[in-house]
N, C-alpha and C positions, 0 to 999 in steps of 0.2 A: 407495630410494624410501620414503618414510614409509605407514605403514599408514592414519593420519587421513584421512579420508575417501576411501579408496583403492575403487576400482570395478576389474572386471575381466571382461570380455566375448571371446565362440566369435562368430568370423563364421561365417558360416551361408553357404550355397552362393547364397541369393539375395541376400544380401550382399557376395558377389564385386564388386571392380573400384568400389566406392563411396571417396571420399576421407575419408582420416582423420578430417579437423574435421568433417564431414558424417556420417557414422558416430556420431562421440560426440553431435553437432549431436540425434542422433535418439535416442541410450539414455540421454542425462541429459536430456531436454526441461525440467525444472526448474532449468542451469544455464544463465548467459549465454556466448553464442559466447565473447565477448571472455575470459572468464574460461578458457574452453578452448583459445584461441590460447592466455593466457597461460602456462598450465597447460605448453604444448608448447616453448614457447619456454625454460621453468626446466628441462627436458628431464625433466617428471615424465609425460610419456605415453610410454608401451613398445608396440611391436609384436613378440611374441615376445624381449622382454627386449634391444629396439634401440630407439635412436631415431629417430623416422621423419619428415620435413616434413609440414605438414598435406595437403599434398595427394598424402599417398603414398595409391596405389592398395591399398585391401585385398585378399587371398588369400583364398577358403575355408582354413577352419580353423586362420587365425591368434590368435592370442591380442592382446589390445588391453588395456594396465594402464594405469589413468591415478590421479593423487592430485591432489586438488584444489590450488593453490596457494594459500598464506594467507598476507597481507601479518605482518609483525611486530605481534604486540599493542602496542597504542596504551597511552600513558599517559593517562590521563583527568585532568584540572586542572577545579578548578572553576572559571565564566568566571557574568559577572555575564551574564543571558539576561533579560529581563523574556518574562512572563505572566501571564495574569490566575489568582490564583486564586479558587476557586468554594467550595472545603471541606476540610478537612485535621483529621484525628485524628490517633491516632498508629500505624492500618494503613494508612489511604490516603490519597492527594493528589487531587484532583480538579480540574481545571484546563482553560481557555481557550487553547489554542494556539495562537497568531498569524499568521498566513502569512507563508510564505517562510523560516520555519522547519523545518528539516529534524530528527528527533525523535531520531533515534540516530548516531554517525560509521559513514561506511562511501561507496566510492564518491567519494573525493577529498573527503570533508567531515572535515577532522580537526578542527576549534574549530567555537564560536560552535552548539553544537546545543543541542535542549531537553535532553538530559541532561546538558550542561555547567551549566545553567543549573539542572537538577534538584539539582546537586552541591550550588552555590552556595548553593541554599536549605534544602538537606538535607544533608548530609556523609556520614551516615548510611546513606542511600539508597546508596552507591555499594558496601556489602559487601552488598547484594540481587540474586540471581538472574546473569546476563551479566554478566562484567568491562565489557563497550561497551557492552551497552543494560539499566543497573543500573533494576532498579526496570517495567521498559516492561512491560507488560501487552496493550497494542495499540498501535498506529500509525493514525496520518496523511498522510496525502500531505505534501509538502513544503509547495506553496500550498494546500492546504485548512485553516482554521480551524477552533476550537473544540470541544467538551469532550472530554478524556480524563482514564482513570482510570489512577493509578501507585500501585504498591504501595512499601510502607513499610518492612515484614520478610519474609522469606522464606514466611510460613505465606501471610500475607495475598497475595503474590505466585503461590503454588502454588491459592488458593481462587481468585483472579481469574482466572487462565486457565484454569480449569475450567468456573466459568460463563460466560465464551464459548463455547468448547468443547461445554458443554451448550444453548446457546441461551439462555440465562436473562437474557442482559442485553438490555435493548430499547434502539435505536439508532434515534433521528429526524432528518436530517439537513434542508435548505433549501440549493435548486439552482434559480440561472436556467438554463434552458436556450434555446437557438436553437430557434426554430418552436413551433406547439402542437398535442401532442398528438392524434390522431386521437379520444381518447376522453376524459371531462374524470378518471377514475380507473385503475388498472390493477396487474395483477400481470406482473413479468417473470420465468420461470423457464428459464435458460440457463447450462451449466456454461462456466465459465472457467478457462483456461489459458494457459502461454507460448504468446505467438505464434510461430509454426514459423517464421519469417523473422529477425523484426526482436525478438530476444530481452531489450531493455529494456521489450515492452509486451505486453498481455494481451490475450485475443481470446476469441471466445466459440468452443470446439472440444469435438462432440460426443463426439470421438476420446481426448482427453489431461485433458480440462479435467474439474473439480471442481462439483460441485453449487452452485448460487447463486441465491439467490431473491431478487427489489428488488420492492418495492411503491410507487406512486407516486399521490399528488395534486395536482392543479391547485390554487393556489391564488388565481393572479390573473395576467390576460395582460395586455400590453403592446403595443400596437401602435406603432411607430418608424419614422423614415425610414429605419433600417437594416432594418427587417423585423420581425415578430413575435418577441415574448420568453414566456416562462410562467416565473414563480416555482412552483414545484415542492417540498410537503413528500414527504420519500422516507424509509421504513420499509424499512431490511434486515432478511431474516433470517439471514445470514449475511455473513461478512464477509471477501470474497474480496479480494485485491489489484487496484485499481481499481474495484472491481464496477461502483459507479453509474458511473461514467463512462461504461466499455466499453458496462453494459446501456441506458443512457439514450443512448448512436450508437446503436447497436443499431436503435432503432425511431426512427431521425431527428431526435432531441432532443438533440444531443450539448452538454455543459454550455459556458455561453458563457464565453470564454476561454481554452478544454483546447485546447495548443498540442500535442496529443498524439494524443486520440481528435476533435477538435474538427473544426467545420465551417470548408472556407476563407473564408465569410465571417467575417473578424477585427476586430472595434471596438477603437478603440485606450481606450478607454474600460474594459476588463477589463485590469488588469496582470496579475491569476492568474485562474485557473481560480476561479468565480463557483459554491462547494463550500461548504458550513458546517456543521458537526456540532451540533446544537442540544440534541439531549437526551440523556441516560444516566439508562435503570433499569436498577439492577443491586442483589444482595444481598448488603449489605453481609458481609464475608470474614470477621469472627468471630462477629458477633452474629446474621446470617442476616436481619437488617430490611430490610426492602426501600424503596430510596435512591431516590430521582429529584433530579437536577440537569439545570439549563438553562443552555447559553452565548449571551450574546444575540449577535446581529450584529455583527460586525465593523465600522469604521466604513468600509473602501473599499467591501465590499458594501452598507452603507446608503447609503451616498450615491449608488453606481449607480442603486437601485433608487428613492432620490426622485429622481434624477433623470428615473426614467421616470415619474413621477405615482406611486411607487406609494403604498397607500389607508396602509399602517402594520401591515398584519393579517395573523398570521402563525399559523397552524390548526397 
């Protein structure tokens, strides 16, 4: 068994007679089930230095070894990817993400992501930071659009993730969501975590989950015969996986389109999640100047939204 990312757990007596995938299911909460089937299946979980079916019953004070399984490192090719860019020196990239772009491989995405496409227009970029996600500094959801910041050399990549890390970069996003709001402003503060069941998606748990604050405004409703809409500017101050999404169901706004957190009213009129990242302050990584860039809308999200009358006005 390899040591890389090797874990290794004492059942406890009220731990007795729990099944194996369930067991690990509960002391890696930041791993997906499927990865811990998989894990069992490469015969890299031990019980007492055997291997066991996932659904062997555990003993007080067995031993449980598990190593995580890692597919073979990916060759990375640079692939032509269009995105818009917004800015570019020679420590950072700044850039409009397109939807339905997924931002690094991983997850059955080996071509076609924005770092193949980072390659293409950087070559460069690919001896920065991750062999797979060279250069990434943050993420995007797959369907969510517009601005991220990628770093360029190694220094500029290690100062980028620091001020996220320290909160320093400010994040304005624009979100339709389903219904409107109880109130026309608001602060959501709820930590977020793997969801205990269904382990591809995030939930808000007092117990597991990480601190996360979404700030949100109204900034113009829509009445429809499918029902009320509210275009939504949202201020994180952190930047949890999912956050807005999970925190905006959370209080019955779930963003229109999120085939995920989403409400079962579906308008076939949203092909993705109705999500856009619109602005980045952040300090710039050598000079310490303080940057602001804007992504404007996307055109599927404009056209939604003149399609609902909307006035053009975006606060």
């Amino acid at each position: 068994m390899s040591d890389q990312q090797k874990f290794e757990f004492s059942v406890s007596y009220n731990q007795r007679g729990t099944r194996l995938d369930q067991f690990l299911a509960f002391s890696l909460p930041d791993v997906s089930r499927a990865l811990i089937t998989l894990s069992n299946k490469k015969e890299l979980v031990l019980v007492d230095d055997e291997v066991k079916k996932s659904s062997y019953r555990l003993k007080e004070g067995e031993t449980v070894t598990c190593a995580l399984w890692q597919a073979p490192p990916l060759s990375l090719e640079p692939q032509q990817v269009d995105f818009e860019s917004i800015y570019e020196d020679d420590s950072l990239l700044v850039l409009s993400k397109p939807p339905g772009i997924v931002v690094h491989p991983g997850n059955g995405n080996t071509e076609g992501t924005l770092v193949h496409g980072l390659l293409y227009h950087c070559r460069e970029i690919g001896g920065v930071g991750d062999a797979i996600r060279p250069g990434i500094v943050h993420r995007l959801d797959k369907d969510t659009s517009g601005a991220m910041v990628v770093a360029k050399d190694e220094r500029s990549l290690r100062t980028l993730v620091d001020s996220f890390k320290e909160r320093q970069v400010y994040k304005v996003y624009h979100a339709l969501v389903c219904g409107i709001p109880k109130k026309y402003e608001g602060r959501i503060v709820a930590p977020i975590g793997r969801h205990s069941v269904h382990r591809q998606k995030m939930a808000i748990s007092e117990r597991t989950g990480k601190f996360a604050a979404t700030n949100w405004q109204v900034v113009e409703v829509f009445e429809t015969k499918d029902g009320p809409y509210s275009l939504l500017r949202v201020h994180i101050e952190t930047g949890r996986t999912h956050q807005i999404r999970v925190h905006m169901s959370s209080i019955g706004c779930p963003i229109a389109g999120d085939q995920v957190y989403g409400s079962k009213r579906q308008n076939p009129a949203f092909a993705r999640q109705m999500l856009h990242a619109s602005r980045l302050r952040l300090p710039h990584p050598v000079t310490g100047r303080t940057m602001s860039f804007t992504a404007p809308l996307w055109q599927d999200f404009q056209e939604v939204l003149e399609d609902m009358d909307w006035s053009g006005a975006l606060e």
